[in-house]
Backbone of each chain as ProteinMPNN parsed JSONL, in Angstrom:
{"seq_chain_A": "XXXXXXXXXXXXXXXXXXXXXXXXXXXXXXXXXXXXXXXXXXXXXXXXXXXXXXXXXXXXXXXXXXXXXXXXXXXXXXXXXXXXXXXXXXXXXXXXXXXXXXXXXXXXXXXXX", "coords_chain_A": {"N_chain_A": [[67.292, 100.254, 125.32], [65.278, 98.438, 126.103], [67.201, 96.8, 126.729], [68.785, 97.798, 128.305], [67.19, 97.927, 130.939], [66.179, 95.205, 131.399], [68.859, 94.277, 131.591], [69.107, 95.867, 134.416], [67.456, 94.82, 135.918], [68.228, 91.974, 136.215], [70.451, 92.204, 137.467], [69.854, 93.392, 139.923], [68.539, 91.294, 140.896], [70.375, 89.006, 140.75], [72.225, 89.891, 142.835], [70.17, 90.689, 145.251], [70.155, 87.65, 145.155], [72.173, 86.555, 145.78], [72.628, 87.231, 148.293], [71.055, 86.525, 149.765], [71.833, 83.408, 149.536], [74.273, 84.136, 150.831], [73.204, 84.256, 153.486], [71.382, 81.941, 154.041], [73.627, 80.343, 154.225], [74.78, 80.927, 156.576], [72.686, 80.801, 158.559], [72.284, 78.206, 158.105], [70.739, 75.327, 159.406], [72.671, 72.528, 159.19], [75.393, 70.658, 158.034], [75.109, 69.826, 155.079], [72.317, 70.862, 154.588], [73.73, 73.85, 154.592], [75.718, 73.031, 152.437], [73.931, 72.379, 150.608], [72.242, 74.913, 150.396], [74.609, 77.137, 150.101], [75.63, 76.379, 147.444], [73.4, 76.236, 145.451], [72.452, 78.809, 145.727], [73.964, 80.468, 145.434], [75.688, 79.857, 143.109], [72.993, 80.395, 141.019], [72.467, 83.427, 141.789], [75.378, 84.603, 141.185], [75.298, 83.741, 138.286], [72.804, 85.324, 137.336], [73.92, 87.5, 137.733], [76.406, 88.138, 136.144], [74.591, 87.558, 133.835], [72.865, 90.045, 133.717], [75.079, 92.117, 133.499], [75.873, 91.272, 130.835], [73.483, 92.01, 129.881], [73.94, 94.484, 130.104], [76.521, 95.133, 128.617], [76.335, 94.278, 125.919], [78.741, 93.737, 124.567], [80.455, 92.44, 125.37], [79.297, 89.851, 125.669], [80.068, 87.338, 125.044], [82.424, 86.317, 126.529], [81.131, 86.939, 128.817], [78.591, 84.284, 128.914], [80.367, 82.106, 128.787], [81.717, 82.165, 131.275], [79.291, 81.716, 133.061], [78.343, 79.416, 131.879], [80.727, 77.987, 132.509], [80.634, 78.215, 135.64], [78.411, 76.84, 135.979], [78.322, 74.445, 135.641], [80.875, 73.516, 137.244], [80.201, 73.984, 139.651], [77.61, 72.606, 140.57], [79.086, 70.22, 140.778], [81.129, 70.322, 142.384], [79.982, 70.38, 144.615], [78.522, 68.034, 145.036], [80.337, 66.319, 145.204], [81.417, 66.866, 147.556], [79.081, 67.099, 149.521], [78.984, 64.14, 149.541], [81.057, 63.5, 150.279], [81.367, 64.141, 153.145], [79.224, 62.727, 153.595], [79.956, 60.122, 153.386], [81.899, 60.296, 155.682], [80.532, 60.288, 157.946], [79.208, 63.18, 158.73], [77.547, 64.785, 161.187], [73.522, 64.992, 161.09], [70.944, 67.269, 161.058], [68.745, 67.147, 163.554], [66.032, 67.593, 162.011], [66.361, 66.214, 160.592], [64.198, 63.37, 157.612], [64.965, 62.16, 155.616], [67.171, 60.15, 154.063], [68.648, 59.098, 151.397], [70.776, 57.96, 150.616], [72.34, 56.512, 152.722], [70.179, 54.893, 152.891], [70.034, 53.029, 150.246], [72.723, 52.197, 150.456], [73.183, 50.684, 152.87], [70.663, 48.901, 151.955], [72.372, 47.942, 149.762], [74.476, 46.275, 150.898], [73.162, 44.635, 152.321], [72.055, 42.936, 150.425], [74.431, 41.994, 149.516]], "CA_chain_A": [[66.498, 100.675, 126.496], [64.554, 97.271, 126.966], [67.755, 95.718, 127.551], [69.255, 97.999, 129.958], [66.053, 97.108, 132.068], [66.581, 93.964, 131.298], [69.823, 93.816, 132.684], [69.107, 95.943, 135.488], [66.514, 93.888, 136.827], [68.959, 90.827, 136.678], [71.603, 92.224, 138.091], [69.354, 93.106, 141.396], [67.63, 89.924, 141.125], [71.146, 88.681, 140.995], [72.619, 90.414, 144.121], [69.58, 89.934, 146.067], [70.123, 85.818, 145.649], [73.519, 85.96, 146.426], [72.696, 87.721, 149.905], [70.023, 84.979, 150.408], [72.943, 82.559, 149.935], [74.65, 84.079, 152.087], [72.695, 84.304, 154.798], [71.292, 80.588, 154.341], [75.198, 79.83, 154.396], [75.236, 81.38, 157.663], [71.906, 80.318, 159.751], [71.267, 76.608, 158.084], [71.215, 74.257, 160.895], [73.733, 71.466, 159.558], [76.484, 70.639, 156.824], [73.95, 69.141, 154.161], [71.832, 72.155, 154.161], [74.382, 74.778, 154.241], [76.076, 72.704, 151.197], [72.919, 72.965, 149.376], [72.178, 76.331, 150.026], [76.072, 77.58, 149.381], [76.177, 76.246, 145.76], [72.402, 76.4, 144.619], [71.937, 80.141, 145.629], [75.527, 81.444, 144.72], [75.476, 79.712, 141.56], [72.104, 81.263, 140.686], [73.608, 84.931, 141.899], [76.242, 84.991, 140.491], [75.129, 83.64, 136.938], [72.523, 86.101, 136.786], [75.016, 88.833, 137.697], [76.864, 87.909, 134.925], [73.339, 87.534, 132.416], [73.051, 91.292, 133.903], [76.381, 92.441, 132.996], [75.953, 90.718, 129.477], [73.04, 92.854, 128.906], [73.957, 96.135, 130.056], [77.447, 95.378, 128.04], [76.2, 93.292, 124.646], [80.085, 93.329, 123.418], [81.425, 91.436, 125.803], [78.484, 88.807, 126.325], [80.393, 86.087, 125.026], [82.85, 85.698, 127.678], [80.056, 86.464, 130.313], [78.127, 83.331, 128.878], [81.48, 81.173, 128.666], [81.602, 82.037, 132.778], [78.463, 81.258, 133.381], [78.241, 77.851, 131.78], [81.878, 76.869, 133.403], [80.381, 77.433, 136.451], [76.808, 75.784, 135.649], [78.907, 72.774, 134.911], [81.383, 73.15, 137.876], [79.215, 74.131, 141.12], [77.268, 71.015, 141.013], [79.649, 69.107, 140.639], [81.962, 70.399, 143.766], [78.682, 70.592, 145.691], [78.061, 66.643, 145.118], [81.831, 65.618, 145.76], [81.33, 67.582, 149.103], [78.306, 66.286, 149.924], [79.883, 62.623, 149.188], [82.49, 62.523, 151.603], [81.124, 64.796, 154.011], [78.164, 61.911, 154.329], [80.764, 58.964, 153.94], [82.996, 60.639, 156.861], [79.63, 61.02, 158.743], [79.074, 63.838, 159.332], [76.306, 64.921, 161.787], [73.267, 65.272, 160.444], [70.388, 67.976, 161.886], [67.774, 66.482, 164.172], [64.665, 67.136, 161.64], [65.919, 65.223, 158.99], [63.937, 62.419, 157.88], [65.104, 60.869, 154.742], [68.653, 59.853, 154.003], [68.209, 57.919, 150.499], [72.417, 57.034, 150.253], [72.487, 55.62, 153.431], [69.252, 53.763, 152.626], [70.625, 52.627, 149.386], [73.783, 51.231, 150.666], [72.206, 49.532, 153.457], [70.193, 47.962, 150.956], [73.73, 47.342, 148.674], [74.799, 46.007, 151.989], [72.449, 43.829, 152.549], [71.771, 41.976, 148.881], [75.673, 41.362, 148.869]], "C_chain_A": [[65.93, 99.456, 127.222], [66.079, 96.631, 127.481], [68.526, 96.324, 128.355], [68.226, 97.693, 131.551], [66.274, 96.261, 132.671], [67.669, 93.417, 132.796], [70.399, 94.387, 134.411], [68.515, 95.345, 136.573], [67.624, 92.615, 137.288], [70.45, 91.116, 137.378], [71.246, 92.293, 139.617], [69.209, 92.432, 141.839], [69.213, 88.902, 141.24], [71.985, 88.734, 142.764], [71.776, 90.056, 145.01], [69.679, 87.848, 146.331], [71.233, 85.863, 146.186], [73.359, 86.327, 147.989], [72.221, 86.707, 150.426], [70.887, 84.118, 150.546], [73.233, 82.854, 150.758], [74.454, 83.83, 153.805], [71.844, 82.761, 154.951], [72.743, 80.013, 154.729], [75.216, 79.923, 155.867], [74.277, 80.856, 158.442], [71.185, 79.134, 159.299], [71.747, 75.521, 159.104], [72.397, 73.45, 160.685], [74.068, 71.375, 158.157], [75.712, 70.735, 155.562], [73.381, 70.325, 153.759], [72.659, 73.863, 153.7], [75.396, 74.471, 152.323], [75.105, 73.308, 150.23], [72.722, 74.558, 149.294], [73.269, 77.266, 149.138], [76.55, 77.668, 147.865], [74.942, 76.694, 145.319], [72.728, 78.255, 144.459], [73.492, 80.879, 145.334], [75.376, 81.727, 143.69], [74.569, 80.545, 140.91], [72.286, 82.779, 140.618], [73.99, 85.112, 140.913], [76.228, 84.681, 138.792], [74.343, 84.851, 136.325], [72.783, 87.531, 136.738], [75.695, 88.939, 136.873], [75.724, 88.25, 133.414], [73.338, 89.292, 132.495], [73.722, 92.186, 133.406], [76.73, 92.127, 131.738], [74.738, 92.135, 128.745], [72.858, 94.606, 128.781], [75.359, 96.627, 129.203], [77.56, 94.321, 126.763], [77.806, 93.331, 124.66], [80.556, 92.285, 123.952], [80.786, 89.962, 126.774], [79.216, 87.17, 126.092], [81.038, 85.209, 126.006], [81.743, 85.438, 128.932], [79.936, 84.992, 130.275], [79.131, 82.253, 129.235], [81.546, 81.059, 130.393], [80.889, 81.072, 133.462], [78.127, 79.866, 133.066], [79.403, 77.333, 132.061], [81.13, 76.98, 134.393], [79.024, 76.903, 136.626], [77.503, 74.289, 136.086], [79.809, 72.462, 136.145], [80.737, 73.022, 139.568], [78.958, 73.197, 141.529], [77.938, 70.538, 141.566], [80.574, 69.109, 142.212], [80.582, 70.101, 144.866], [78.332, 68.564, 145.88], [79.264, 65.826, 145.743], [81.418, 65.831, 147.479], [80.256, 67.17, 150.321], [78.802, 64.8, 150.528], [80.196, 62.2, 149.974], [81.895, 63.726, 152.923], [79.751, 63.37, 154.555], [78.64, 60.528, 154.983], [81.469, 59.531, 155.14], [81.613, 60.591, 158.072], [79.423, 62.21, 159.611], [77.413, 64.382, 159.968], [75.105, 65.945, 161.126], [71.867, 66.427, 161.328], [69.007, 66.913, 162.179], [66.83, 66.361, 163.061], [65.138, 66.635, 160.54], [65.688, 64.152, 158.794], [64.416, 61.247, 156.683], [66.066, 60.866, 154.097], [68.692, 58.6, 152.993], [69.572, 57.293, 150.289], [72.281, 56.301, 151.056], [71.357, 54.426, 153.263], [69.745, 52.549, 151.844], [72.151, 52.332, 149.513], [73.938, 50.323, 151.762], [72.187, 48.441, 152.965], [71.537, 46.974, 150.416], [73.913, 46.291, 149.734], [74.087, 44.401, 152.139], [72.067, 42.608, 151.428], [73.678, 41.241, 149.119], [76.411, 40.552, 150.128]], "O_chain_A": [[65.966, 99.286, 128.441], [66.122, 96.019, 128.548], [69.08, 95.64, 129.216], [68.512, 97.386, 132.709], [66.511, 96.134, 133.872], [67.609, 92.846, 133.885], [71.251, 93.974, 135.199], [68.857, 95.312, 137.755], [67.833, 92.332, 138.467], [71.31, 90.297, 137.701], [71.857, 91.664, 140.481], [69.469, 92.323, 143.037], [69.051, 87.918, 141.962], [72.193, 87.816, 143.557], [72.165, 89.165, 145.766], [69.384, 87.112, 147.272], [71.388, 85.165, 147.188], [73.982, 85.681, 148.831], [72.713, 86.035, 151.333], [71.008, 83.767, 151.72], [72.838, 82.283, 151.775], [75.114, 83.461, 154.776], [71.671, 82.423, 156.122], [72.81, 79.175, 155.629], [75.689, 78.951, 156.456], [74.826, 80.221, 159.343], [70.049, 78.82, 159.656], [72.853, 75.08, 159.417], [73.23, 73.417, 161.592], [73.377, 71.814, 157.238], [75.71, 71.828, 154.997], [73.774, 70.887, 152.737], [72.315, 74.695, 152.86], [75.622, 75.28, 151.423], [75.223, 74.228, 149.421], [72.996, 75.269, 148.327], [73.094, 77.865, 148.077], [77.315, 78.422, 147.263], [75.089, 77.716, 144.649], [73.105, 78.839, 143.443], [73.628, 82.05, 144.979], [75.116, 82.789, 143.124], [75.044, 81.444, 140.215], [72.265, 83.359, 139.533], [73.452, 85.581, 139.91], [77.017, 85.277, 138.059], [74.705, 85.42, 135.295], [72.249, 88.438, 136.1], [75.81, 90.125, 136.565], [75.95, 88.893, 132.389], [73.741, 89.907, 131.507], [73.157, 93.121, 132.839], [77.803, 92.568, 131.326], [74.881, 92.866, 127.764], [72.267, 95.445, 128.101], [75.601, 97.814, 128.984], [78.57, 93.649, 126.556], [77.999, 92.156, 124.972], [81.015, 91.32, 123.34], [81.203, 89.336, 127.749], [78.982, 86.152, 126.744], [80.731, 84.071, 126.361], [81.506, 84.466, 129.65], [80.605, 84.272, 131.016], [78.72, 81.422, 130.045], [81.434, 79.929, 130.868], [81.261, 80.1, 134.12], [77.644, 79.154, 133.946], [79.42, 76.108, 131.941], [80.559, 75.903, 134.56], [78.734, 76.523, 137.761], [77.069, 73.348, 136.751], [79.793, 71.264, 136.428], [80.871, 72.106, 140.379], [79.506, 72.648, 142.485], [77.78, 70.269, 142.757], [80.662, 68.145, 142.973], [80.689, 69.483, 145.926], [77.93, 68.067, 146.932], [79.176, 64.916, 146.567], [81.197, 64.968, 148.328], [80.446, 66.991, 151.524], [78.94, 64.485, 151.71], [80.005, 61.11, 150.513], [82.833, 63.801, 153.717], [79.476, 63.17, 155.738], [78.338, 59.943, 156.024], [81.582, 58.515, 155.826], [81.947, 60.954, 159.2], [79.449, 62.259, 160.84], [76.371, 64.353, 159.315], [75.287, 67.103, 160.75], [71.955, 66.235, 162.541], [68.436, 66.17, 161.381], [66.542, 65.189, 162.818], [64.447, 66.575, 159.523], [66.431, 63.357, 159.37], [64.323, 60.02, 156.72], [66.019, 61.756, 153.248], [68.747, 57.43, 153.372], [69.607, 56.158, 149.814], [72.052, 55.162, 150.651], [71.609, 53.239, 153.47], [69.899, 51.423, 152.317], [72.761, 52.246, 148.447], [74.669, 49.334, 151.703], [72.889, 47.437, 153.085], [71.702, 45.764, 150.57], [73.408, 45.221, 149.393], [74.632, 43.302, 152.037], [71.829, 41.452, 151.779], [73.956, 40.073, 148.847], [77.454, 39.929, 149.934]]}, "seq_chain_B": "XXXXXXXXXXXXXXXXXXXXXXXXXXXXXXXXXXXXXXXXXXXXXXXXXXXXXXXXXXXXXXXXXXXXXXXXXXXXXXXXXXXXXXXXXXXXXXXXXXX", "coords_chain_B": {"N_chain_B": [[76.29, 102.515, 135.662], [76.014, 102.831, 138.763], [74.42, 100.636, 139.091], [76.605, 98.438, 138.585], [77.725, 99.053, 140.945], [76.156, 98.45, 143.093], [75.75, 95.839, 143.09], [77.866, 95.159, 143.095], [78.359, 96.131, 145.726], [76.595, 94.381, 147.257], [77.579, 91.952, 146.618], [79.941, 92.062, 148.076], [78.551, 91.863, 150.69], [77.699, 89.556, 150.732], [80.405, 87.934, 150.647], [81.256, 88.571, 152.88], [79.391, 86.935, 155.104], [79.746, 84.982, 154.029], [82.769, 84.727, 155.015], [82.456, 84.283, 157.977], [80.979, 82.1, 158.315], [83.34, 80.458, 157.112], [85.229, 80.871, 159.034], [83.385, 79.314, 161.23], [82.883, 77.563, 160.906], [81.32, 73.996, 161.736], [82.478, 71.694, 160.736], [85.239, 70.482, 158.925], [83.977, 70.455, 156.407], [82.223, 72.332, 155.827], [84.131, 74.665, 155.891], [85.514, 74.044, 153.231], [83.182, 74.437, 151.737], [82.458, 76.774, 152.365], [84.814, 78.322, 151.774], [84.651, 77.229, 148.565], [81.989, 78.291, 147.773], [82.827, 81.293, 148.482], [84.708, 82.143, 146.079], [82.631, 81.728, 144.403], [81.882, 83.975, 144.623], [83.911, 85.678, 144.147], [84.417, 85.308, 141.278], [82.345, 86.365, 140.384], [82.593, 89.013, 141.383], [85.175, 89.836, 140.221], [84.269, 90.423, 137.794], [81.856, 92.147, 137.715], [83.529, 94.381, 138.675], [85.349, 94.815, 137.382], [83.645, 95.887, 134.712], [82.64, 98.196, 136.273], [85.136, 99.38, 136.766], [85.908, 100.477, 134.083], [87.413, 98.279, 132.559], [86.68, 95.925, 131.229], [88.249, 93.809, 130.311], [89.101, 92.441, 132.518], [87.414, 89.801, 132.893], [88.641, 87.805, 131.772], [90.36, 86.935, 133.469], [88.616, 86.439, 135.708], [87.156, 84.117, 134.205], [89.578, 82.513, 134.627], [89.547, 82.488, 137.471], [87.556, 81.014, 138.074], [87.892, 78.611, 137.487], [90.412, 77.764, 138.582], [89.303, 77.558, 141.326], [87.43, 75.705, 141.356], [89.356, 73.486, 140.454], [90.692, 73.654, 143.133], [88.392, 72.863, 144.903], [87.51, 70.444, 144.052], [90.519, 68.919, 144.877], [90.572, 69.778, 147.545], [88.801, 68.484, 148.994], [89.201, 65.712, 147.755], [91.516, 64.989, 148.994], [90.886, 65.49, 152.159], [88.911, 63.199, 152.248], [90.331, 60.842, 151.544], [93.023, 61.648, 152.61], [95.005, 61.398, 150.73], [96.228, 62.187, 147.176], [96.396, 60.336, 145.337], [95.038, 57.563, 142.726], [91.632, 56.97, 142.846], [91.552, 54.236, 143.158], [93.444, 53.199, 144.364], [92.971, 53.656, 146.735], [91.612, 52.011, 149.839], [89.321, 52.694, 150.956], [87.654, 53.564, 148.742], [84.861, 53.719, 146.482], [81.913, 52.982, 144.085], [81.86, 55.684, 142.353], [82.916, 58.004, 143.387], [85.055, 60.358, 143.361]], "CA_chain_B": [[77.322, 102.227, 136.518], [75.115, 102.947, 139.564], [74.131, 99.496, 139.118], [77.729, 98.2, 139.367], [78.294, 99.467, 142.295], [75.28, 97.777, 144.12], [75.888, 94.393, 142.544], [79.249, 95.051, 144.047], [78.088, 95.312, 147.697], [75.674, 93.022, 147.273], [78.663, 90.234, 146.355], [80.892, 92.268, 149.326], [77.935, 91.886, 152.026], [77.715, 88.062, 150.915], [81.285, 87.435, 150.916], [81.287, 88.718, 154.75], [78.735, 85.805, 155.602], [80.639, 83.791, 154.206], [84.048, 84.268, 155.797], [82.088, 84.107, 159.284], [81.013, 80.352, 158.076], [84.913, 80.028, 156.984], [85.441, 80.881, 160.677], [82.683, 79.326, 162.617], [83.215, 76.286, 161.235], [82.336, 73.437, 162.662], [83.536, 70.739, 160.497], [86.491, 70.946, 157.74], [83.33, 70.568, 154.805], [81.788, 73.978, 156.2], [85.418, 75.68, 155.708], [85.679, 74.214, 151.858], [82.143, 75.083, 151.396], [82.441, 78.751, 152.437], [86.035, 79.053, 150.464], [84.105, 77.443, 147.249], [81.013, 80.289, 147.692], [83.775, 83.088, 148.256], [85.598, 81.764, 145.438], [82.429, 81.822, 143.334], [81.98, 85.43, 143.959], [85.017, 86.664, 143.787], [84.563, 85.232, 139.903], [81.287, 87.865, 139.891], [83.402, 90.483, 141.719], [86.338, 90.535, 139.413], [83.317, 91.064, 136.325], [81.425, 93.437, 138.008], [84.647, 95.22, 138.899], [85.7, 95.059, 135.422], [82.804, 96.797, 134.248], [82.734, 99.092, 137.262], [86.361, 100.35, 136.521], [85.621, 100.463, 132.853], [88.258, 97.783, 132.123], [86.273, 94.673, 131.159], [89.387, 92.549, 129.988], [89.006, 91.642, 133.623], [86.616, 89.354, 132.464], [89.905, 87.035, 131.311], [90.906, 86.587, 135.391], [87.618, 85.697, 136.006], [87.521, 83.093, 133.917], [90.87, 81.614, 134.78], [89.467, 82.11, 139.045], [86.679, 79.459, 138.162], [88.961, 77.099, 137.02], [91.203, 77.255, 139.953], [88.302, 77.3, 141.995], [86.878, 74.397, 140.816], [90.05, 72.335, 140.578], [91.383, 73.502, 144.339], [87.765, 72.446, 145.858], [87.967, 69.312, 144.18], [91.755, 68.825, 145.391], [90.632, 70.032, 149.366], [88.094, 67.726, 149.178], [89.68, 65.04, 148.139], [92.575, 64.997, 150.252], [90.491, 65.358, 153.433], [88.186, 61.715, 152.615], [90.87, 59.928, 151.342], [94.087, 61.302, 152.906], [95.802, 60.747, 149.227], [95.296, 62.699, 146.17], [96.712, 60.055, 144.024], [93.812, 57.605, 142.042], [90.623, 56.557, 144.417], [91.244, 52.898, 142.51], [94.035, 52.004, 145.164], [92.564, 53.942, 148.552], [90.755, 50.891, 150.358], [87.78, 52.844, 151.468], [86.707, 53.935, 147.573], [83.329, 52.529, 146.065], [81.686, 53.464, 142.511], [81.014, 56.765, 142.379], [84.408, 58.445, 144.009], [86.078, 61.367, 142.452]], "C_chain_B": [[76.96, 102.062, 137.968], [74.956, 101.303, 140.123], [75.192, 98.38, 139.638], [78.205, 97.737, 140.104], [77.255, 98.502, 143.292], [75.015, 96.277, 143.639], [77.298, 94.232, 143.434], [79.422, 95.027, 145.698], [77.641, 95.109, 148.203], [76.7, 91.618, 147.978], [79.324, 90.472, 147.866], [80.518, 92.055, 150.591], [77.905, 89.987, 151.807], [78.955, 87.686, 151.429], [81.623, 87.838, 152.879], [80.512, 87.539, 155.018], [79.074, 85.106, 155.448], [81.691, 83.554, 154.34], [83.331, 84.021, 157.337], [81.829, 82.619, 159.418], [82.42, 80.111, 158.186], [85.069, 79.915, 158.858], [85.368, 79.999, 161.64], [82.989, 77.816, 162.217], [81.646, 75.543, 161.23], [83.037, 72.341, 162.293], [84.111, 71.31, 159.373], [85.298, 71.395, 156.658], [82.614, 72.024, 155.026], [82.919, 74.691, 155.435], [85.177, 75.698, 154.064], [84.547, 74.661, 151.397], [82.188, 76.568, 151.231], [83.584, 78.642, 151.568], [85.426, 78.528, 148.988], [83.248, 78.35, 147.133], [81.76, 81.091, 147.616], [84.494, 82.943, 146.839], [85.026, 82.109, 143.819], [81.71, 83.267, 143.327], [82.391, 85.738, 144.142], [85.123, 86.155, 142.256], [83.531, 86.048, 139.792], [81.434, 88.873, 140.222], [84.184, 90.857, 140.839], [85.151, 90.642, 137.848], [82.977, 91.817, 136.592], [82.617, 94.38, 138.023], [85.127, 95.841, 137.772], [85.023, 96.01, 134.802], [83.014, 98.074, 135.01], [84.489, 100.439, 136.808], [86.556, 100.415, 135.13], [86.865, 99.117, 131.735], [87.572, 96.328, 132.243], [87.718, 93.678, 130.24], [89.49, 91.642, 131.226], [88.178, 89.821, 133.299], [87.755, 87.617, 132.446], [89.932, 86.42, 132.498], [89.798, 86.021, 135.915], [87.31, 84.075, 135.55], [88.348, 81.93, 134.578], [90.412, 81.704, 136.564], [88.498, 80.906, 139.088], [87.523, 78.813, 137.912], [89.519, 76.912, 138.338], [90.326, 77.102, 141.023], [88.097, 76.212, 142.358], [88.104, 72.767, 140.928], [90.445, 72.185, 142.569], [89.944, 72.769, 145.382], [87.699, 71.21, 145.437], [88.991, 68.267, 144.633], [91.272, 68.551, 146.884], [90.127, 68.455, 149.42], [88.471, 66.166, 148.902], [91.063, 64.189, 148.938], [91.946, 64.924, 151.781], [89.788, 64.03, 153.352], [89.364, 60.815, 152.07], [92.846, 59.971, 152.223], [95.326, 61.35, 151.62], [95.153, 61.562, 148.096], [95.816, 62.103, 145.218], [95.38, 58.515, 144.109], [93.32, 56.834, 143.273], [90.56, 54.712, 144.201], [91.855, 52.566, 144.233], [93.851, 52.818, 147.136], [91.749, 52.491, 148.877], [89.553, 51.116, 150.415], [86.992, 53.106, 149.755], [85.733, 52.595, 146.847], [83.543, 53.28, 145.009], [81.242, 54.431, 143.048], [82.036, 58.111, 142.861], [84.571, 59.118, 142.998], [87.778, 60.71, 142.371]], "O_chain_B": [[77.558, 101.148, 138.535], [75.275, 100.871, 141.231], [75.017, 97.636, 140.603], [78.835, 96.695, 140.278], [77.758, 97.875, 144.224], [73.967, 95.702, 143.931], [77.611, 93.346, 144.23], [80.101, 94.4, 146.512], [77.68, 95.276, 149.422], [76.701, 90.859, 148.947], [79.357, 89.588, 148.721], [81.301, 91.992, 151.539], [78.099, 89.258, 152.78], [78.951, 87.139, 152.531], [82.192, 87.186, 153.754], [81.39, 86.724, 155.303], [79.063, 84.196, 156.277], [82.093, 82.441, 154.001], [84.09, 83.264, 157.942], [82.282, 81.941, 160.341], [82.836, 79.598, 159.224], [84.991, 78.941, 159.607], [86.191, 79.681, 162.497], [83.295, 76.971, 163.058], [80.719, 76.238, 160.814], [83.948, 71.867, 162.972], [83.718, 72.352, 158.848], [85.438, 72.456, 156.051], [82.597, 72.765, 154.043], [82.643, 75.279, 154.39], [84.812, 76.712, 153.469], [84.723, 75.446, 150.465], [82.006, 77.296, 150.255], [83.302, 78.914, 150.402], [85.643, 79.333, 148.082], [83.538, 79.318, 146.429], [81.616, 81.866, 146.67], [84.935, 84.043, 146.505], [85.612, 82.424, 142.783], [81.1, 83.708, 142.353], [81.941, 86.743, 144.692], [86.137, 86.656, 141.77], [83.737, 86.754, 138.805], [80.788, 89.816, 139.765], [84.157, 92.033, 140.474], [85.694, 91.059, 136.825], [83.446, 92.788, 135.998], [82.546, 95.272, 137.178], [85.249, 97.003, 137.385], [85.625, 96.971, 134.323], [83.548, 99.015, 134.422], [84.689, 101.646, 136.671], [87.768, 100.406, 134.919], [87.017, 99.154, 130.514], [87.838, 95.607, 133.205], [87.398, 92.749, 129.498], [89.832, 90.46, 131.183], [88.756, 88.801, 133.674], [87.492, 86.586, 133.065], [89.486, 85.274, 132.552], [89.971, 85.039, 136.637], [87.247, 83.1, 136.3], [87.97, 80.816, 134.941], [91.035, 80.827, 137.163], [88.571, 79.995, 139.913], [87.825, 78.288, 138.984], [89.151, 76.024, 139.107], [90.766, 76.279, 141.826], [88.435, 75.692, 143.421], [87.882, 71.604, 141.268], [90.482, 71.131, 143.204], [90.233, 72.216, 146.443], [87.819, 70.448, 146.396], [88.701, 67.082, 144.794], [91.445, 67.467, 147.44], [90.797, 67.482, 149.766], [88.095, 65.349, 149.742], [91.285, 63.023, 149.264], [92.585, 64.258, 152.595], [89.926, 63.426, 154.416], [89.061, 59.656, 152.352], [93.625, 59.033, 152.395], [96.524, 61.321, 151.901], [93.935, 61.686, 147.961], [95.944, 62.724, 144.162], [94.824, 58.285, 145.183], [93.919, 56.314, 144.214], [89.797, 53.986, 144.839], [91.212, 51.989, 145.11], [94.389, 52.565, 148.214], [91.266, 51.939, 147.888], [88.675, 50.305, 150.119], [85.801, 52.82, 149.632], [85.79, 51.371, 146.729], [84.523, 53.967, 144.722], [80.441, 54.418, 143.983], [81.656, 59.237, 142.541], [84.335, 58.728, 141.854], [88.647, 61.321, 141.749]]}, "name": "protein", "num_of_chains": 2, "seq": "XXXXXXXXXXXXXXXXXXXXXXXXXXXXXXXXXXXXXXXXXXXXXXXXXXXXXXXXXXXXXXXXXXXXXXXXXXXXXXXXXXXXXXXXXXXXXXXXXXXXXXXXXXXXXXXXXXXXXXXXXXXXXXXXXXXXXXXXXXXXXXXXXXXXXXXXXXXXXXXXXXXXXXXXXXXXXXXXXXXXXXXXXXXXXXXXXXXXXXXXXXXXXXXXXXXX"}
C-alpha cells in the first residue's frame, strides 16, 4: 500500500518534470540554457518515472534501476560534449548573460602561454 | 494502470515540445539537443508502455534505446565540431578535454 503511494507520487512528480523540461526546452532564450534545461529536467523525469514504475512493479526493479543509472551516467555527459562544441563553434550567447568561466579560462590559458 | 496512462501523456505532451525545438531550430546543437530529450523519453515511454500493455520485457528495448541514444548524440556531435569522427588527436582544432 505505502509503496503503491510511493510510486504513485513519483511517477506524477515524474511526468510533471518532464513537462517542465519540456516547456523550458521550448521558451529558454538561447542554446546554453535550453541545453541545460533539456538534460537536467528530462533526466530527472524520466528517472523518477522509472523509480515510479519500480515501485508500483517491485519484480522488475532491477532493470528499472540498471536504466536509470545508464542514463545518470550518460545525460551529463552528452549534455557537456554539447555544450563544448556548441561554445567552441560560438555559438550566440543570450544578452543577460554575465559570466562565461571557459572563455575566461582560456583567455587566461591564452594569455600565460 | 490509471497511472500509466498519465505518465504516458505526460512523456507524449513533452515529446511534442520537443519536436517543435527539433523544428524551430535555430542552430544544429538545438536539433541534437531536442533528438537527445526525445530519445530520453522515448527510453521512459517504451517502460511505461511496457507496464501499460502488461508486457514489461519491454523494459529490454529500453535499455538497448539508451545506449544508442547516447552513442548517436555523441557521434552527431562530434561530427558537426570536428567534421571527422575519426580520433580528436589528429583534428588541428582539438585541445585537452575533446571527446
Amino acid at each position: 500500500m505505502t509503496l503503491d503511494l510511493a510510486g504513485a507520487i513519483l511517477l506524477v512528480a515524474g511526468g510533471a518534470f518532464l513537462f517542465l523540461g519540456g516547456l523550458g526546452l521550448y521558451r529558454m532564450p538561447d542554446t546554453f540554457n535550453r541545453i541545460q534545461v533539456g538534460t537536467k529536467a528530462t533526466t530527472l523525469g524520466t528517472v523518477l518515472s522509472l523509480a515510479g514504475a519500480g515501485c508500483l512493479q517491485p519484480e522488475w526493479s532491477f532493470k528499472l534501476v540498471l536504466i536509470g543509472i545508464f542514463l545518470l551516467f550518460t545525460n551529463p555527459l552528452s549534455s557537456q560534449v554539447l555544450a563544448r562544441s556548441a561554445h567552441r563553434i560560438g555559438v550566440a550567447q543570450a544578452p543577460e548573460t554575465r559570466v562565461d568561466h571557459l572563455a575566461e579560462d582560456q583567455k587566461r590559458g591564452r594569455d600565460e602561454s | 494502470m490509471t497511472l500509466f496512462s498519465a505518465a504516458a501523456v505526460g512523456i507524449l505532451a513533452t515529446l511534442a515540445l520537443v519536436m517543435v525545438r527539433a523544428v524551430a531550430g535555430p542552430t544544429v546543437f538545438d536539433r541534437i539537443l531536442a533528438v537527445n530529450a526525445a530519445g530520453t523519453l522515448t527510453v521512459g515511454l517504451i517502460a511505461v508502455y511496457g507496464f501499460l500493455d502488461g508486457r514489461p520485457d519491454f523494459l529490454d528495448i529500453a535499455l538497448l534505446y539508451a545506449l544508442i541514444n547516447f552513442i548517436g548524440t555523441i557521434a552527431v556531435t562530434k561530427y558537426v565540431k570536428f567534421r571527422d569522427l575519426g580520433h580528436p588527436a589528429r583534428s588541428p582544432q582539438a585541445e585537452e578535454g575533446d571527446v
